[in-house]
C-alpha positions, 0 to 999 in steps of 0.5 A: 507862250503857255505850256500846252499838254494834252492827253492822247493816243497814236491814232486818234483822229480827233488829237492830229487834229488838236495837234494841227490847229495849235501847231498852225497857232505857233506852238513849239510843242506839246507835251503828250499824254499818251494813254494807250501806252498807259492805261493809268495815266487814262485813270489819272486823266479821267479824274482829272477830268471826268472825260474818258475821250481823248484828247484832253487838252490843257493851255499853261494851267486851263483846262480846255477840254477835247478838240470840239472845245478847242476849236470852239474857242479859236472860232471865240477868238478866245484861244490865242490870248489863252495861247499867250499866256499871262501878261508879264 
């Protein structure tokens, strides 16, 4: 399964959510970004991105976008072979 990281705070709704669908997607675990603990790493993700919403989510080294992007590309059927991985 691709590495999933994900810019995020403690209490934003919108991340429990992200954080719901891709655990009900069977992964393991995410590595959180959490911004409001360090207003740099907001500056790094708005960079990276161009966003200053969270959350900001990446599968392996796909940048997906924030949860509306998420969820839209399960709907796709386009986030479970991102989910996947490569093939070997």
């Amino acid at each position: 399964m691709a590495p999933v990281r994900m810019y995020c705070t403690a209490v934003c709704p919108y991340c429990i959510a992200a954080e719901r669908l891709l655990m009900a997607k069977g992964v393991a675990g995410i590595h959180k970004i959490r911004v409001d603990l360090d207003p740099g790493r907001r500056d790094e993700m708005t960079a990276r991105t161009g966003r200053r919403t969270v959350p900001q989510i990446w599968i392996g080294d796909t940048w997906v976008g924030g949860f509306d992007d998420l969820s839209a590309l399960d709907r796709q059927g386009r986030l479970d072979p991102l989910l996947a991985g490569p093939p070997d």
